[in-house]
C-alpha positions, 0 to 999 in steps of 0.5 A: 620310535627307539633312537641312539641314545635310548638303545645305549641306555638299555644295552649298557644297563644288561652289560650293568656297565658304568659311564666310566668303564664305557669311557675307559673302552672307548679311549674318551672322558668321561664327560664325553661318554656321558654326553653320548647317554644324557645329552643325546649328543652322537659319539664321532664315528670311530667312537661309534665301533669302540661303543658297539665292542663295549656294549657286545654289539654292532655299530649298525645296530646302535645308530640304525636298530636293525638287529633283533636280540638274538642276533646281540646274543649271537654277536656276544656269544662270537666275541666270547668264542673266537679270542679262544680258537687257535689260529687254524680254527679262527682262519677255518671260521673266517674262510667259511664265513666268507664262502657263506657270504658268497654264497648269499650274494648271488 
């Protein structure tokens, strides 16, 4: 069974990340980020979010692994696009994805 640690291990080795940059992103030490890929040890829950935006992927994804490739590469793909879109675009995005939802819920 796939754990934290091992979906840390192979995300950041295809971002082709080092600890120290994963350290830098997450606001922690180095020791601290190395910890979290050699000692099995689980960052706090804040460090978890700033772990998941690092390696272009999501905070359930890291403890939970309940997402498939694609949906990693779909996320990337959205973190790469939405910094680009112009304010009226990205509230057009957001409103329709949260029609979307809405609609799902029901």
């Amino acid at each position: 069974m796939e754990t934290f640690t091992d979906r840390i291990i192979v995300l950041r080795a295809r971002r082709r990340k080092t600890i120290t940059q994963i350290a830098a992103d997450c606001g922690v030490s180095r020791q601290t980020a190395s910890s979290w890929f050699n000692d099995g040890v689980m960052p706090k829950p804040h460090h978890i979010s700033l772990l998941a935006e690092s390696l272009d992927t999501t905070g359930s994804y890291l403890v939970h692994g309940d997402a498939s490739p694609a949906r990693h590469a779909l996320v990337a793909e959205l973190r790469q696009i939405i910094p680009q879109l112009p304010e009226s675009k990205l509230a057009a995005l957001a409103h329709v994805a949260r029609e979307f939802l809405a609609s799902i819920d029901d």
